[in-house]
LUMVEXVEX-397676 format. One line per 5 residues: their letters; for each residue x, y, z of N, C-alpha, C. Coordinates in nm, 2 decimals. Layout:
<rs>
a	X:Y:Z:X:Y:Z:X:Y:Z; ...
</rs>
This chain:
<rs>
xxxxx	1.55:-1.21:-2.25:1.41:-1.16:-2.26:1.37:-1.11:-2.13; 1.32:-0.95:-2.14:1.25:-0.94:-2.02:1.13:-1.01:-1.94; 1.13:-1.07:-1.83:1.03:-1.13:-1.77:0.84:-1.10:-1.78; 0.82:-0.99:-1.75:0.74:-0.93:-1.70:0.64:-0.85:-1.80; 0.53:-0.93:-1.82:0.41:-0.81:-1.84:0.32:-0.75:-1.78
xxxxx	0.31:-0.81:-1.65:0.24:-0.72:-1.55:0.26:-0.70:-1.47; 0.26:-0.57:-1.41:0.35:-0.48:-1.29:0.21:-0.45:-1.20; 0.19:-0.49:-1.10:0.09:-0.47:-0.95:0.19:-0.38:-0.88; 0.10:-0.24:-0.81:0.16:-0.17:-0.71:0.08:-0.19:-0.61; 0.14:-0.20:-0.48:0.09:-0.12:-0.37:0.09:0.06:-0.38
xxxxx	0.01:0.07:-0.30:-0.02:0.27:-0.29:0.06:0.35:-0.22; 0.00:0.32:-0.11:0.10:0.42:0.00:0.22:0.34:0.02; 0.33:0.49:0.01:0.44:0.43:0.06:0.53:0.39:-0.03; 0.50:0.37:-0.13:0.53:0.31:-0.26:0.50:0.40:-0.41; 0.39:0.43:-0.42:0.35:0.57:-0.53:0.31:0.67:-0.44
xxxxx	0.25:0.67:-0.38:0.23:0.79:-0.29:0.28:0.77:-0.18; 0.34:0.93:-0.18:0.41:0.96:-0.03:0.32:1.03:0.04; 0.30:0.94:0.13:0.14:0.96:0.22:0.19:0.87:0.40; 0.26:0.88:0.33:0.34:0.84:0.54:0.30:0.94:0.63; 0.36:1.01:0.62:0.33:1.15:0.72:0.21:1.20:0.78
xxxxx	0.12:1.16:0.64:0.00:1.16:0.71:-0.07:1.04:0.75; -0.03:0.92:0.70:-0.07:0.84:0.81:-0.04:0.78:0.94; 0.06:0.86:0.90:0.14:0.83:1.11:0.08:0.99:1.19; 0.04:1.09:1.12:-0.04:1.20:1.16:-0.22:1.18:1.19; -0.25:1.09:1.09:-0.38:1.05:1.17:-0.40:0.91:1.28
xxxxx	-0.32:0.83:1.24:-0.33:0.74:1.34:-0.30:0.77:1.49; -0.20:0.87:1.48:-0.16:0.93:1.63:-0.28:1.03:1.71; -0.32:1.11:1.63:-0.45:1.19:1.62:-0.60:1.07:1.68; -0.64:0.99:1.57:-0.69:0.89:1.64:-0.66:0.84:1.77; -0.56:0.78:1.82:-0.50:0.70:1.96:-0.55:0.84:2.08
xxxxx	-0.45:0.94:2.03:-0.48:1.06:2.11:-0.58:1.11:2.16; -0.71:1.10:2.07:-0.82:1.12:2.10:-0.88:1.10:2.21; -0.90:0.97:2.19:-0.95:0.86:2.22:-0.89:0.78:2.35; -0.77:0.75:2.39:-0.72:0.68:2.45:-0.60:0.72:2.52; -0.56:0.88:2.49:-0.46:0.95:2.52:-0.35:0.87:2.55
xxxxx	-0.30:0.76:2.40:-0.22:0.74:2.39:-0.11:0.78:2.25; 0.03:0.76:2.30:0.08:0.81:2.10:0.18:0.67:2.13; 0.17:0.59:2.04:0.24:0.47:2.01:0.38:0.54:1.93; 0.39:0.64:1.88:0.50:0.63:1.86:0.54:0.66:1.73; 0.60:0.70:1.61:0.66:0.73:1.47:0.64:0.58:1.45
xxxxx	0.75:0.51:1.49:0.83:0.38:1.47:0.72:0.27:1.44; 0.62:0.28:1.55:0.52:0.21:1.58:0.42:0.21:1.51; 0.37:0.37:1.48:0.27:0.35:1.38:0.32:0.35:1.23; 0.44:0.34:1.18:0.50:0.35:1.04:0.45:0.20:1.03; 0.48:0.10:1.13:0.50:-0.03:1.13:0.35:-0.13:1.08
xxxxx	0.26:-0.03:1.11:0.13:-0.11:1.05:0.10:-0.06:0.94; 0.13:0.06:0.87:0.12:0.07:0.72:0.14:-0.05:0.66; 0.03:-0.04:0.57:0.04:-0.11:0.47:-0.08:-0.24:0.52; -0.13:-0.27:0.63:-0.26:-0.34:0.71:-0.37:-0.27:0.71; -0.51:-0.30:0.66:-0.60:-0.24:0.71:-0.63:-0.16:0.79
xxxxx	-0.66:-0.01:0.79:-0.69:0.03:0.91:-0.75:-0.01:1.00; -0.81:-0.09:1.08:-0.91:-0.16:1.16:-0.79:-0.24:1.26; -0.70:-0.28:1.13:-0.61:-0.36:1.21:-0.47:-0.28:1.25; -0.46:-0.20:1.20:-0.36:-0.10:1.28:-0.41:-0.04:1.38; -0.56:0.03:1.38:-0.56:0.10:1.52:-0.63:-0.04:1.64
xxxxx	-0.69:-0.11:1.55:-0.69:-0.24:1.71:-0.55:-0.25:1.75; -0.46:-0.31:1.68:-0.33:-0.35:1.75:-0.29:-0.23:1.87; -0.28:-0.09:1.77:-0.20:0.06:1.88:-0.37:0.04:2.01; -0.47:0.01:1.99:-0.54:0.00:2.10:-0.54:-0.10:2.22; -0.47:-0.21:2.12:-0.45:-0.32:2.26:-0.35:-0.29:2.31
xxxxx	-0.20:-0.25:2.27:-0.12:-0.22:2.32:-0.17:-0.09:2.44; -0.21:0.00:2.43:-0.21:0.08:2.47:-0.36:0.05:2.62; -0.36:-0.05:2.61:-0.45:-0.14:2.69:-0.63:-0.11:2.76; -0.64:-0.06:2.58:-0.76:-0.01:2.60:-0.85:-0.18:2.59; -0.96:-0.15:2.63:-1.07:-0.28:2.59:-1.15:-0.26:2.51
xxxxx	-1.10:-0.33:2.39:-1.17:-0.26:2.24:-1.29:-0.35:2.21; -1.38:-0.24:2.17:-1.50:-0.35:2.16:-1.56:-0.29:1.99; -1.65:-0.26:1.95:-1.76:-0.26:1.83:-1.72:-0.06:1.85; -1.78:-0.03:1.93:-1.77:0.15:1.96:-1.69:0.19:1.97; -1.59:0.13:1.99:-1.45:0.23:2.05:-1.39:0.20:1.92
xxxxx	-1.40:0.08:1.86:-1.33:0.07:1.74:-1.38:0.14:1.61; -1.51:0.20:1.63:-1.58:0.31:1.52:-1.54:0.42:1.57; -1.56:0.47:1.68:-1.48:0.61:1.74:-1.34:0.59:1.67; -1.29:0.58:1.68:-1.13:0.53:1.66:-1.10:0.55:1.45; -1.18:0.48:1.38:-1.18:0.48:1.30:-1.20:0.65:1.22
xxxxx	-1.31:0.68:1.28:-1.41:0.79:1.26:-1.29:0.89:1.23; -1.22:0.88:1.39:-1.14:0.95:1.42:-1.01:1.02:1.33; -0.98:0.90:1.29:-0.88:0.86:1.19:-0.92:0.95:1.05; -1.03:0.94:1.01:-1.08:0.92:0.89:-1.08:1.07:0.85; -1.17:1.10:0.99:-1.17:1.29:0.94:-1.08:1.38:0.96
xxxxx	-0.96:1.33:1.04:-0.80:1.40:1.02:-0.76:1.38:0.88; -0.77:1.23:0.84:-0.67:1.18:0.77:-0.81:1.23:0.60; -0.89:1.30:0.57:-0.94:1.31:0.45:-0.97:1.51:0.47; -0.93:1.53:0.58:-0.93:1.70:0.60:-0.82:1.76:0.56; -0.67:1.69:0.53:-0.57:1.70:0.55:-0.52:1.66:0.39
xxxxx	-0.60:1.53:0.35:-0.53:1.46:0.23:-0.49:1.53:0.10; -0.62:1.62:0.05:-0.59:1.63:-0.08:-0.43:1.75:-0.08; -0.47:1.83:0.02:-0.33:1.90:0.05:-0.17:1.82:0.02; -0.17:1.72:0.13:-0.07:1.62:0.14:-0.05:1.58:0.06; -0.14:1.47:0.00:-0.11:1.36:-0.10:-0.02:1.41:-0.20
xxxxx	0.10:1.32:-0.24:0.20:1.33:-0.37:0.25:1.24:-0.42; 0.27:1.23:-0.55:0.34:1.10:-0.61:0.53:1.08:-0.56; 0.59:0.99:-0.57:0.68:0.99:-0.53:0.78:1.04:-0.64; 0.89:1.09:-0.63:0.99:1.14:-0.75:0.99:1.03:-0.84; 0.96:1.11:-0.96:0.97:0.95:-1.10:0.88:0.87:-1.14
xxxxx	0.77:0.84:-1.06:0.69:0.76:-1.05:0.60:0.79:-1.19; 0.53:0.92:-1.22:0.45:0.90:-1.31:0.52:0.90:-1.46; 0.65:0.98:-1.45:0.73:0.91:-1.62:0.76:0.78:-1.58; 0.80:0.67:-1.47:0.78:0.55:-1.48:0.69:0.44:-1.57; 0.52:0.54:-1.47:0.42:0.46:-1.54:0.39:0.50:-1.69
xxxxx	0.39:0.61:-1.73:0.45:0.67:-1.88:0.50:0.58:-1.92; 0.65:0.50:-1.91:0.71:0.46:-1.97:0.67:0.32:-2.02; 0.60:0.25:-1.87:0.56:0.14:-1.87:0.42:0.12:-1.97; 0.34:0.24:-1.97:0.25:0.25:-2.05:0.27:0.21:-2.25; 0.39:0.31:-2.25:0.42:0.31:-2.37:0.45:0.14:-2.42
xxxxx	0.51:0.08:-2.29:0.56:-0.02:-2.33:0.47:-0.16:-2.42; 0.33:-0.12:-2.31:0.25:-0.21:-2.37:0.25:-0.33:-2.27; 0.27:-0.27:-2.10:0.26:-0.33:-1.94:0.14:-0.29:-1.89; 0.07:-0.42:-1.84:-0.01:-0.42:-1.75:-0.01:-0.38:-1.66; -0.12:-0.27:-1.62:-0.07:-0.22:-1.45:-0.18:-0.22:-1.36
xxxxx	-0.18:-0.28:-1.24:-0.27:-0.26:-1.19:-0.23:-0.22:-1.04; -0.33:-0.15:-0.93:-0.33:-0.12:-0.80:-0.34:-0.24:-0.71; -0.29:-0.25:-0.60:-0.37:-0.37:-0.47:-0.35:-0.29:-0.36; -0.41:-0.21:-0.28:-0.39:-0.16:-0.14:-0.48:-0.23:-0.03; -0.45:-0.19:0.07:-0.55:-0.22:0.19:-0.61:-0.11:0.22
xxxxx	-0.57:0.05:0.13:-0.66:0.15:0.16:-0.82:0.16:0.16; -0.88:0.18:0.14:-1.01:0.20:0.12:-1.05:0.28:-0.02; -1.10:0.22:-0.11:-1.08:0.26:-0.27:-1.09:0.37:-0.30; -1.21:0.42:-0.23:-1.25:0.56:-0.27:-1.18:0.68:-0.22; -1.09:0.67:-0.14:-0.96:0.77:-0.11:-0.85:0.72:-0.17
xxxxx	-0.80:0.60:-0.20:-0.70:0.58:-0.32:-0.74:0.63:-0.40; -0.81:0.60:-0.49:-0.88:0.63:-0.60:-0.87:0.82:-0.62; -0.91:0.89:-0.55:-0.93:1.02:-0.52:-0.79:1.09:-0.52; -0.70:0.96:-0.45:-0.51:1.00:-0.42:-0.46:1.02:-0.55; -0.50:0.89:-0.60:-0.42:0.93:-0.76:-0.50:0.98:-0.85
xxxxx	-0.58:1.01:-0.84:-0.66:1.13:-0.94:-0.61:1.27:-0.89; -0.57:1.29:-0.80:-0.48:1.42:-0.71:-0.35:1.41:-0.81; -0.28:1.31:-0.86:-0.17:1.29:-0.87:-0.13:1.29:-0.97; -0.27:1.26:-1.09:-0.26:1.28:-1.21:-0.19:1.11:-1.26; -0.30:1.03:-1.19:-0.22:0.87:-1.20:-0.30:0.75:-1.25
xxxxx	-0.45:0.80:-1.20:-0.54:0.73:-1.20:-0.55:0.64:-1.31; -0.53:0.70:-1.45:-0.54:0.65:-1.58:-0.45:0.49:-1.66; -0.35:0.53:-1.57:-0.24:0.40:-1.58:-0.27:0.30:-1.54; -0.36:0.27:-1.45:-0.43:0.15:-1.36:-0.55:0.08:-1.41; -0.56:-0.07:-1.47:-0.67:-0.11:-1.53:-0.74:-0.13:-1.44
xxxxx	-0.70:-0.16:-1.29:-0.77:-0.22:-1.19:-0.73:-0.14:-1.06; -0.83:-0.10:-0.98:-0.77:-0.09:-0.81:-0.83:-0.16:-0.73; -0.76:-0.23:-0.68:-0.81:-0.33:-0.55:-0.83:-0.27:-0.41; -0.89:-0.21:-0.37:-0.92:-0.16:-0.20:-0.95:-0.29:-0.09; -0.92:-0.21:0.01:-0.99:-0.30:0.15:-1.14:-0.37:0.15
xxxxx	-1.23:-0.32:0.10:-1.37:-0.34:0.06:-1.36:-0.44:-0.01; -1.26:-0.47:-0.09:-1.29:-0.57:-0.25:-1.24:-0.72:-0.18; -1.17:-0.73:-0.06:-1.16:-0.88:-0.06:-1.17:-0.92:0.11; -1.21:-1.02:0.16:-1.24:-1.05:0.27:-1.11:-1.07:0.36; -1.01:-1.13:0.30:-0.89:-1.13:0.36:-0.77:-1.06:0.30
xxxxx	-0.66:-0.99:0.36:-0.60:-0.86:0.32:-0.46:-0.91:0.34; -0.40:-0.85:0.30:-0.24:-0.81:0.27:-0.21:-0.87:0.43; -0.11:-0.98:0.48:-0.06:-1.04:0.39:-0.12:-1.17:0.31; -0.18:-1.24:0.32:-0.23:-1.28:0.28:-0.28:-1.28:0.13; -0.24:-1.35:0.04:-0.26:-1.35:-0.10:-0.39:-1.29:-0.18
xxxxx	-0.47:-1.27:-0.10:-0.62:-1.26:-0.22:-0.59:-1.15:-0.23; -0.56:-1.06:-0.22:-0.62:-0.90:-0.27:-0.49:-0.93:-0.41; -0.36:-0.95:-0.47:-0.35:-0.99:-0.57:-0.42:-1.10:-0.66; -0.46:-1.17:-0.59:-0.58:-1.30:-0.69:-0.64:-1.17:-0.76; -0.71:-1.10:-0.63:-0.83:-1.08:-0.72:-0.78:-0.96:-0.77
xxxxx	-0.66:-0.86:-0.82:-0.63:-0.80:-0.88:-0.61:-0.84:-1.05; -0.53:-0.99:-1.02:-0.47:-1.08:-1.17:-0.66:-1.10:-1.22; -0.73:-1.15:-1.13:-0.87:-1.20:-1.16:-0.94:-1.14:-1.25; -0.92:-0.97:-1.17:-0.98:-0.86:-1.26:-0.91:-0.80:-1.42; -0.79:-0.89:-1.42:-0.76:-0.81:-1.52:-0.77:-0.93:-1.65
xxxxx	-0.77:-1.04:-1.61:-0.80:-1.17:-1.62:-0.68:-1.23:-1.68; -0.58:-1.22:-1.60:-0.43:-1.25:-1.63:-0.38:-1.34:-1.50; -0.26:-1.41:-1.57:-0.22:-1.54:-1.49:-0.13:-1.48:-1.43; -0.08:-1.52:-1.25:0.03:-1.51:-1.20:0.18:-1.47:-1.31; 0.22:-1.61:-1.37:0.32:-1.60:-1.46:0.33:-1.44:-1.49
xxxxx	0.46:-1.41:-1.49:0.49:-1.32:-1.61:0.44:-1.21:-1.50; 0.43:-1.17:-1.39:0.38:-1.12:-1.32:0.49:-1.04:-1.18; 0.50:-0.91:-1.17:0.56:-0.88:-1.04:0.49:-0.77:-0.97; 0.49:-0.77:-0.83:0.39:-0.71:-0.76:0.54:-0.63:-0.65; 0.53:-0.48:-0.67:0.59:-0.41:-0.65:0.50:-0.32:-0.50
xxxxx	0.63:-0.36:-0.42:0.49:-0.25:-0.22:0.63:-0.25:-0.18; 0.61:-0.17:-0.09:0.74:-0.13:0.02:0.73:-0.14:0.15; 0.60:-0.23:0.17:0.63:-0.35:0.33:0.64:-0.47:0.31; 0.67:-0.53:0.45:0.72:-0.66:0.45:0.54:-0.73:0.41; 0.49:-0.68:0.44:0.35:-0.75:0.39:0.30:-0.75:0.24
xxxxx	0.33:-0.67:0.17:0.30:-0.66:0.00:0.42:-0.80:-0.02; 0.52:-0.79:0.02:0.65:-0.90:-0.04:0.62:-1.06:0.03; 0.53:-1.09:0.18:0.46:-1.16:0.14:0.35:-1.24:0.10; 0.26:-1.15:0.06:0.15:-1.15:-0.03:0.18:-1.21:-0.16; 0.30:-1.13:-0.22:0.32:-1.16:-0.36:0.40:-1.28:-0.35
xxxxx	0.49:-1.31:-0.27:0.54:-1.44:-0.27:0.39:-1.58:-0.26; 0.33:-1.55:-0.12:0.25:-1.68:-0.13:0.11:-1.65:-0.23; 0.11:-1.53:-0.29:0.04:-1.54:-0.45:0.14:-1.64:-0.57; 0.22:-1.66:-0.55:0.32:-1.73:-0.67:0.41:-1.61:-0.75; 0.34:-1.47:-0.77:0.40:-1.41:-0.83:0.59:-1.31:-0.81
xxxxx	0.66:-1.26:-0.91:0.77:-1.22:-0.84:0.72:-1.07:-0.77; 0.80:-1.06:-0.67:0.83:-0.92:-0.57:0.96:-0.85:-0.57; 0.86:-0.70:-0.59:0.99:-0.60:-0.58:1.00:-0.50:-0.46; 1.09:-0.51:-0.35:1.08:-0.44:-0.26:1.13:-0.26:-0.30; 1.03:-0.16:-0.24:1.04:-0.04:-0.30:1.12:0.02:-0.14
xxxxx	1.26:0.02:-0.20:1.31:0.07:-0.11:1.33:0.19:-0.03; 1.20:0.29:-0.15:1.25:0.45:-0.10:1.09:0.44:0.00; 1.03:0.36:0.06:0.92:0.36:0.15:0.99:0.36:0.27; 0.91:0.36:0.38:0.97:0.42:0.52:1.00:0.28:0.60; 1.01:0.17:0.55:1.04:0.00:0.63:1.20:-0.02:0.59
xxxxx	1.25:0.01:0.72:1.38:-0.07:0.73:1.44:-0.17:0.60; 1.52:-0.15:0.55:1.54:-0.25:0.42:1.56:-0.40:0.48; 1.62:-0.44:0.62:1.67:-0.61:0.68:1.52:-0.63:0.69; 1.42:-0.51:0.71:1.29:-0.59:0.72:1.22:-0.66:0.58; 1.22:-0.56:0.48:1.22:-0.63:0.37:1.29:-0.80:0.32
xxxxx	1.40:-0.72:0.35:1.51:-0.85:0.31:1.49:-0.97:0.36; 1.44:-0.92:0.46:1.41:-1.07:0.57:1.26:-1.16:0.52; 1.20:-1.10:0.41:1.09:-1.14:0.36:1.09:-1.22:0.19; 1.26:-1.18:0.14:1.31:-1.25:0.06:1.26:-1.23:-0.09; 1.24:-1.06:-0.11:1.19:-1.05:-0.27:1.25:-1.08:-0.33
xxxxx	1.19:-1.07:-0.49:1.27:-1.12:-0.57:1.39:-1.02:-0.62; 1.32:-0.87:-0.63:1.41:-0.76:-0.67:1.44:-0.68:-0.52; 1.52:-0.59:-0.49:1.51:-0.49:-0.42:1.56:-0.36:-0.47; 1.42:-0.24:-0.54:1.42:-0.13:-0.60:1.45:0.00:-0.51; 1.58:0.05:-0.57:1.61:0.19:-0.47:1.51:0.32:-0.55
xxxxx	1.44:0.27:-0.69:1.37:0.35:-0.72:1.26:0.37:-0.78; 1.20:0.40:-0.86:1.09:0.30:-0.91:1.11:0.29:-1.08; 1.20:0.39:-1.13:1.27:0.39:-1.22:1.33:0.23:-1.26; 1.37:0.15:-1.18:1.46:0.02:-1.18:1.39:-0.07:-1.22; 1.26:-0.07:-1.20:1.15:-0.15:-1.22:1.14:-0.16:-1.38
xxxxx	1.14:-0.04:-1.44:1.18:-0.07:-1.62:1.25:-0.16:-1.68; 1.39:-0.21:-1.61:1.49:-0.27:-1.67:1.45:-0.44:-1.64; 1.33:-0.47:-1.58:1.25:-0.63:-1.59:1.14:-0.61:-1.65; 1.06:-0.52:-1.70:0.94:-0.52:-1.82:1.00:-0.53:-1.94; 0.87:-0.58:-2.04:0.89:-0.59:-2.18:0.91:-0.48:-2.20
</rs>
Protein backbone atom coordinates (compact mmCIF):
# COMPACT_ATOMS: atom_id res chain seq x y z
CA UNK A 1 0.00 0.00 0.00
CA UNK A 2 1.18 3.34 -0.91
CA UNK A 3 1.92 5.56 2.11
CA UNK A 4 0.92 8.87 1.33
CA UNK A 5 -2.05 11.16 0.90
CA UNK A 6 -0.58 14.32 1.28
CA UNK A 7 2.34 15.73 -0.57
CA UNK A 8 3.63 19.52 0.88
CA UNK A 9 6.14 21.37 -1.43
CA UNK A 10 8.59 23.84 -0.93
CA UNK A 11 8.65 26.62 -3.97
CA UNK A 12 11.77 27.75 -4.95
CA UNK A 13 14.25 25.49 -6.00
CA UNK A 14 11.99 22.70 -5.98
CA UNK A 15 8.87 23.71 -8.44
CA UNK A 16 10.24 26.78 -9.49
CA UNK A 17 13.43 27.32 -11.05
CA UNK A 18 13.97 30.68 -9.60
CA UNK A 19 17.72 30.31 -8.29
CA UNK A 20 19.27 32.57 -10.70
CA UNK A 21 17.33 34.99 -9.78
CA UNK A 22 17.62 34.83 -6.37
CA UNK A 23 21.32 34.69 -6.23
CA UNK A 24 20.84 37.74 -8.90
CA UNK A 25 18.93 39.87 -6.49
CA UNK A 26 20.57 39.08 -3.37
CA UNK A 27 23.97 40.05 -4.96
CA UNK A 28 22.31 43.23 -6.50
CA UNK A 29 21.06 43.97 -2.88
CA UNK A 30 24.69 43.40 -0.98
CA UNK A 31 26.16 45.41 -4.00
CA UNK A 32 24.25 48.22 -3.51
CA UNK A 33 24.42 48.85 -0.42
CA UNK A 34 27.51 47.47 1.11
CA UNK A 35 29.66 46.92 -2.09
CA UNK A 36 29.91 43.55 -1.18
CA UNK A 37 29.17 40.13 -3.44
CA UNK A 38 29.27 37.10 -1.06
CA UNK A 39 29.54 34.93 -3.74
CA UNK A 40 27.14 32.12 -6.01
CA UNK A 41 28.05 29.46 -3.30
CA UNK A 42 27.18 31.72 -0.55
CA UNK A 43 24.15 33.21 -1.58
CA UNK A 44 22.61 29.66 -3.08
CA UNK A 45 23.24 28.61 0.66
CA UNK A 46 20.53 30.74 2.32
CA UNK A 47 17.75 29.87 -0.16
CA UNK A 48 15.16 28.49 1.21
CA UNK A 49 15.42 31.15 4.87
CA UNK A 50 13.57 34.07 4.95
CA UNK A 51 14.77 36.90 3.22
CA UNK A 52 15.57 39.05 6.30
CA UNK A 53 17.65 36.29 7.27
CA UNK A 54 19.70 35.72 4.26
CA UNK A 55 20.60 39.27 3.67
CA UNK A 56 21.33 39.90 7.62
CA UNK A 57 23.67 36.91 7.59
CA UNK A 58 25.55 38.19 3.82
CA UNK A 59 25.47 41.71 5.92
CA UNK A 60 27.21 40.47 8.95
CA UNK A 61 29.55 38.71 7.13
CA UNK A 62 30.37 41.31 5.07
CA UNK A 63 30.77 43.41 8.37
CA UNK A 64 28.36 45.84 7.91
CA UNK A 65 26.43 47.10 11.36
CA UNK A 66 23.00 46.19 10.66
CA UNK A 67 20.49 47.93 12.21
CA UNK A 68 16.34 48.60 11.41
CA UNK A 69 17.47 51.00 8.00
CA UNK A 70 19.98 49.29 6.50
CA UNK A 71 18.12 46.20 6.87
CA UNK A 72 14.96 47.92 4.91
CA UNK A 73 17.36 49.42 2.39
CA UNK A 74 18.67 46.07 1.87
CA UNK A 75 15.41 44.39 1.54
CA UNK A 76 13.85 47.11 -0.69
CA UNK A 77 16.72 46.54 -2.57
CA UNK A 78 16.27 43.03 -3.14
CA UNK A 79 12.71 43.28 -3.73
CA UNK A 80 12.71 45.69 -6.82
CA UNK A 81 15.48 43.68 -8.72
CA UNK A 82 14.05 40.52 -7.71
CA UNK A 83 9.96 41.55 -8.85
CA UNK A 84 11.34 43.67 -12.16
CA UNK A 85 12.93 40.75 -13.38
CA UNK A 86 10.43 37.83 -12.02
CA UNK A 87 7.64 37.42 -14.19
CA UNK A 88 10.21 37.10 -17.12
CA UNK A 89 12.35 34.50 -15.19
CA UNK A 90 10.06 32.51 -13.25
CA UNK A 91 9.59 28.70 -14.55
CA UNK A 92 8.31 25.50 -13.49
CA UNK A 93 10.77 22.84 -13.30
CA UNK A 94 10.74 19.95 -16.19
CA UNK A 95 7.76 17.53 -15.20
CA UNK A 96 6.55 19.23 -12.52
CA UNK A 97 3.03 20.33 -13.66
CA UNK A 98 2.06 16.63 -15.34
CA UNK A 99 3.39 15.48 -11.87
CA UNK A 100 0.90 17.66 -10.06
CA UNK A 101 -1.70 16.48 -12.90
CA UNK A 102 -1.05 13.24 -11.97
CA UNK A 103 -1.20 13.62 -8.31
CA UNK A 104 -4.36 15.55 -8.83
CA UNK A 105 -6.07 12.84 -10.68
CA UNK A 106 -5.04 10.70 -8.00
CA UNK A 107 -7.13 12.10 -5.36
CA UNK A 108 -3.52 13.75 -3.29
CA UNK A 109 -3.51 16.36 -1.12
CA UNK A 110 -1.32 19.25 -2.07
CA UNK A 111 -0.27 21.93 -0.49
CA UNK A 112 2.67 24.88 -0.62
CA UNK A 113 5.04 25.87 2.61
CA UNK A 114 7.77 28.56 1.52
CA UNK A 115 9.53 31.19 3.32
CA UNK A 116 8.77 33.29 0.21
CA UNK A 117 6.53 35.96 0.79
CA UNK A 118 2.92 34.85 -0.49
CA UNK A 119 2.00 37.27 -2.76
CA UNK A 120 5.11 36.66 -5.15
CA UNK A 121 4.77 32.87 -4.73
CA UNK A 122 1.39 33.05 -5.34
CA UNK A 123 1.89 35.39 -8.50
CA UNK A 124 5.09 32.63 -9.45
CA UNK A 125 2.76 29.87 -9.86
CA UNK A 126 -0.10 31.62 -11.42
CA UNK A 127 2.95 32.56 -14.10
CA UNK A 128 3.33 28.78 -14.28
CA UNK A 129 0.01 27.81 -14.71
CA UNK A 130 0.25 25.88 -11.07
CA UNK A 131 -1.61 27.78 -8.71
CA UNK A 132 -4.83 25.55 -8.95
CA UNK A 133 -3.15 22.28 -7.52
CA UNK A 134 -2.52 23.86 -4.14
CA UNK A 135 -5.35 23.81 -1.41
CA UNK A 136 -3.13 25.86 0.75
CA UNK A 137 0.08 28.28 0.46
CA UNK A 138 1.93 29.05 3.37
CA UNK A 139 4.28 32.35 3.04
CA UNK A 140 6.71 34.03 5.41
CA UNK A 141 3.90 36.35 6.69
CA UNK A 142 1.68 33.25 7.81
CA UNK A 143 3.88 32.01 10.70
CA UNK A 144 6.18 33.62 13.32
CA UNK A 145 8.82 31.07 13.14
CA UNK A 146 10.16 29.66 9.74
CA UNK A 147 11.76 26.93 7.99
CA UNK A 148 13.73 25.18 9.85
CA UNK A 149 11.79 25.05 12.33
CA UNK A 150 8.45 23.01 12.14
CA UNK A 151 5.48 25.62 12.13
CA UNK A 152 5.16 26.69 8.76
CA UNK A 153 4.15 22.80 7.96
CA UNK A 154 1.81 22.76 11.26
CA UNK A 155 0.26 25.35 9.98
CA UNK A 156 0.05 24.11 6.41
CA UNK A 157 -1.52 20.30 7.72
CA UNK A 158 -3.68 22.91 10.14
CA UNK A 159 -5.08 24.62 7.11
CA UNK A 160 -5.95 21.80 5.36
CA UNK A 161 -7.03 20.19 8.51
CA UNK A 162 -5.13 16.94 8.09
CA UNK A 163 -2.93 14.99 10.39
CA UNK A 164 0.91 14.65 10.03
CA UNK A 165 0.41 10.70 9.38
CA UNK A 166 0.17 9.75 5.90
CA UNK A 167 1.98 12.88 5.08
CA UNK A 168 5.40 13.83 2.99
CA UNK A 169 6.87 17.22 2.67
CA UNK A 170 9.00 17.43 -0.45
CA UNK A 171 12.02 21.02 -0.55
CA UNK A 172 15.40 20.84 -1.91
CA UNK A 173 17.31 22.39 1.25
CA UNK A 174 18.67 21.06 4.09
CA UNK A 175 16.11 23.23 5.91
CA UNK A 176 12.60 21.93 4.32
CA UNK A 177 14.19 18.19 5.37
CA UNK A 178 14.54 19.52 8.79
CA UNK A 179 11.44 21.04 9.17
CA UNK A 180 9.61 18.06 8.05
CA UNK A 181 11.50 15.70 10.03
CA UNK A 182 11.00 17.77 13.52
CA UNK A 183 7.25 18.23 12.14
CA UNK A 184 6.90 14.18 12.44
CA UNK A 185 6.13 14.06 8.87
CA UNK A 186 8.12 11.89 5.98
CA UNK A 187 10.82 14.04 3.74
CA UNK A 188 11.75 13.97 0.19
CA UNK A 189 14.87 15.56 -0.78
CA UNK A 190 14.47 17.23 -4.42
CA UNK A 191 17.63 16.53 -5.79
CA UNK A 192 17.48 18.56 -9.11
CA UNK A 193 17.63 21.95 -6.60
CA UNK A 194 20.95 23.72 -6.41
CA UNK A 195 22.13 22.11 -2.55
CA UNK A 196 24.93 19.70 -2.69
CA UNK A 197 23.17 16.21 -2.34
CA UNK A 198 25.96 15.12 1.22
CA UNK A 199 24.14 18.33 2.37
CA UNK A 200 20.90 16.92 2.09
CA UNK A 201 21.92 13.44 3.06
CA UNK A 202 23.44 14.68 5.98
CA UNK A 203 19.88 15.87 7.12
CA UNK A 204 18.57 12.24 6.72
CA UNK A 205 15.32 12.28 4.48
CA UNK A 206 13.21 9.82 4.15
CA UNK A 207 13.28 9.71 0.19
CA UNK A 208 16.02 11.21 -2.08
CA UNK A 209 14.06 12.45 -5.51
CA UNK A 210 16.32 12.91 -8.70
CA UNK A 211 12.92 14.08 -10.08
CA UNK A 212 9.76 15.06 -9.15
CA UNK A 213 8.23 12.45 -11.32
CA UNK A 214 9.50 9.76 -8.39
CA UNK A 215 7.45 11.29 -5.91
CA UNK A 216 4.30 9.29 -7.76
CA UNK A 217 5.57 5.85 -6.97
CA UNK A 218 4.80 6.78 -2.69
CA UNK A 219 1.20 8.40 -3.37
CA UNK A 220 -2.06 6.68 -3.41
Amino acid sequence: MKPYRTVLFDLDGTLLDTVDMIVASVRHALAEHLQYDPGRALAVAGIGMPLVEQLGGHATRAGARLDDVLMGRLVQSYLTHNHAVHDEAVRAYPGVEDALEQLRRRGARLGIVTSKARGIADRGLRLCRLRDYFEVLVGSEDVERHKPDPAPVFEGLRRMGLPVQGTVFVGDSPYDVRAGRAAGVSTGAALWGPFPRADLDAERPTYAFSRVAEVLAHVI
